[in-house]
Residue frames relative to the residue before (quaternion, step in Angstrom):
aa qw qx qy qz dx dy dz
X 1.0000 0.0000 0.0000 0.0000 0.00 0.00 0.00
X 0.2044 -0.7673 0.5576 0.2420 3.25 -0.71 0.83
X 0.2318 -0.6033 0.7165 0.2625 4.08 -1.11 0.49
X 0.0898 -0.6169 0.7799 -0.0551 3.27 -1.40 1.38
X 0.6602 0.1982 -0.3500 0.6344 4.30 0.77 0.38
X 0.0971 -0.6785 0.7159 0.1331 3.78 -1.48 0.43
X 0.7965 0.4190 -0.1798 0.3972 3.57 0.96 -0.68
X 0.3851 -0.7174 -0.4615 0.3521 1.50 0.68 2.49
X 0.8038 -0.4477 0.3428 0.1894 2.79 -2.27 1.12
X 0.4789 -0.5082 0.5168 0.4953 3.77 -0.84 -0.68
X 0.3584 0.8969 -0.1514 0.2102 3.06 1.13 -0.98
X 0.6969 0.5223 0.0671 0.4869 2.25 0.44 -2.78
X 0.7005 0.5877 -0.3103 0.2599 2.89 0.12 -2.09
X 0.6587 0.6433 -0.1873 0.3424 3.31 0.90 -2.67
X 0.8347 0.3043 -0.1463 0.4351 3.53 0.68 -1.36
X 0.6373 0.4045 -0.4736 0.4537 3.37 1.25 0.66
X 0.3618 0.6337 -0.4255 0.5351 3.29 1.50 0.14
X 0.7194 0.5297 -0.2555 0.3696 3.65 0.05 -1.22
X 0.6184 0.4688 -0.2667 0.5716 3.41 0.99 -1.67
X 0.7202 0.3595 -0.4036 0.4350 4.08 0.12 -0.56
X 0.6990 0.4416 -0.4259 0.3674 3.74 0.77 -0.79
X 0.6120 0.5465 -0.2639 0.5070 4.22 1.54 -0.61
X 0.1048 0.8215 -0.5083 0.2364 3.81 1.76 0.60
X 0.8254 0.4462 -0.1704 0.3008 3.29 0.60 -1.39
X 0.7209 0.4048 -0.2295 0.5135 3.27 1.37 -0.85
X 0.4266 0.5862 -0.4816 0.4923 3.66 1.45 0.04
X 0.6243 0.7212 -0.1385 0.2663 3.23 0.65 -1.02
X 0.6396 0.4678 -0.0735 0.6055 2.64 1.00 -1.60
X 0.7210 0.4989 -0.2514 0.4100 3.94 0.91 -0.55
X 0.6507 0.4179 -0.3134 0.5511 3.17 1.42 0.00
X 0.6061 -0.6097 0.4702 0.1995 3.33 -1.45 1.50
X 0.8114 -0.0487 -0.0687 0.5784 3.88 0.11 -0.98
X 0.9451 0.0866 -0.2535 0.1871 3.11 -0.22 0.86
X 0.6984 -0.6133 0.3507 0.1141 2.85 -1.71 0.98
X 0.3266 -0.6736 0.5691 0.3401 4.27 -0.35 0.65
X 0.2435 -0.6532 0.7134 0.0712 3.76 -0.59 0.92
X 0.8770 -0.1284 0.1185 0.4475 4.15 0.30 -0.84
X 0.1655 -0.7616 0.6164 0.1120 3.55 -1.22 -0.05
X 0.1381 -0.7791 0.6103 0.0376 3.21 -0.45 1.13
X 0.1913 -0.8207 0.5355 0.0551 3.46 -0.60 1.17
X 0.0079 -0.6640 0.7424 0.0894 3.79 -1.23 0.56
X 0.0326 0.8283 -0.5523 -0.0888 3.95 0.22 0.84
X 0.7581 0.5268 -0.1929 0.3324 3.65 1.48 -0.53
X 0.4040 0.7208 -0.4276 0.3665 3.15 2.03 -0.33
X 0.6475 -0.5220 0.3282 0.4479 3.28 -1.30 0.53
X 0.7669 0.1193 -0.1659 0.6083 4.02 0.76 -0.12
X 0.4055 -0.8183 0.3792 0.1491 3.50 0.32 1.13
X 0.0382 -0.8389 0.5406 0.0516 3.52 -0.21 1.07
X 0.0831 -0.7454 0.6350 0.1850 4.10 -1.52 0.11
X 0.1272 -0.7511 0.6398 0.1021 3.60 -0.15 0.95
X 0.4179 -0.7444 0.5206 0.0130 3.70 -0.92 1.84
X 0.0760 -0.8393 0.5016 0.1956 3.30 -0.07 0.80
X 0.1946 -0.8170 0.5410 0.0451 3.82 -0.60 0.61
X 0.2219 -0.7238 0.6443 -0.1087 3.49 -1.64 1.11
X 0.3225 -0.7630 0.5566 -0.0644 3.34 0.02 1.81
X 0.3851 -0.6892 0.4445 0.4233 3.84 -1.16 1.27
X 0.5375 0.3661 -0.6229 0.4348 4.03 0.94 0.06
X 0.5861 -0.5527 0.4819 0.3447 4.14 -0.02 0.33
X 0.2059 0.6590 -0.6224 0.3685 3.88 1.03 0.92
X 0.2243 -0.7718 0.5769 0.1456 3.28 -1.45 0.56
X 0.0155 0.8906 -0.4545 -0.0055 3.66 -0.46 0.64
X 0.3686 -0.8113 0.4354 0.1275 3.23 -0.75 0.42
X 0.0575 -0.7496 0.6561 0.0657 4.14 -0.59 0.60
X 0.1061 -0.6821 0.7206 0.0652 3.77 -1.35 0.91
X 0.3793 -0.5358 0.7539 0.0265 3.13 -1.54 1.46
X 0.2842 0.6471 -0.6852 -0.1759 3.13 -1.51 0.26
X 0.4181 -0.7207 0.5095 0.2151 3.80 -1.02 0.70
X 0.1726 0.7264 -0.6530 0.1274 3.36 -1.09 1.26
X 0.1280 -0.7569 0.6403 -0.0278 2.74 -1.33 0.98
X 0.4523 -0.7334 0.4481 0.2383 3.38 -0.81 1.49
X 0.7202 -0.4324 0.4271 0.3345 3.39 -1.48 0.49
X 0.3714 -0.6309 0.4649 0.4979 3.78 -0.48 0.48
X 0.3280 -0.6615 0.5007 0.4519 4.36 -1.03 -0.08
X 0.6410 0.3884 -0.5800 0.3191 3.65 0.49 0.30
């Protein structure tokens, strides 16, 4: 496939889609805690999903994804 857009790629876009639609089973893989939200940027030029998270002591944290994909090398 050839990427003729990087900013942001289809790519990108697809596999931050994917990661928000597999919420549940990510979820389900973590031990204390629970995804409370997902804040998506799928259109920024490197698409980003900041994970919002709920600890069993009810702490709230936060994980940032960001999607890049590398330039093709030919």
């Amino acid at each position: 496939m050839i990427t003729k857009q990087y900013n942001p790629s289809q790519l990108e876009v697809e596999i931050a889609q994917a990661i928000m639609e597999l919420a549940p089973q990510i979820e389900a893989k973590l031990n204390s805690c629970k995804i409370s939200a997902i804040e998506d940027r799928i259109k920024e030029d490197n698409p980003m999903l900041k994970i919002k998270l709920v600890d069993s002591d009810q702490d709230e944290h936060e994980v940032v994804l960001k999607i890049i994909q590398k330039p093709d090398a030919g």
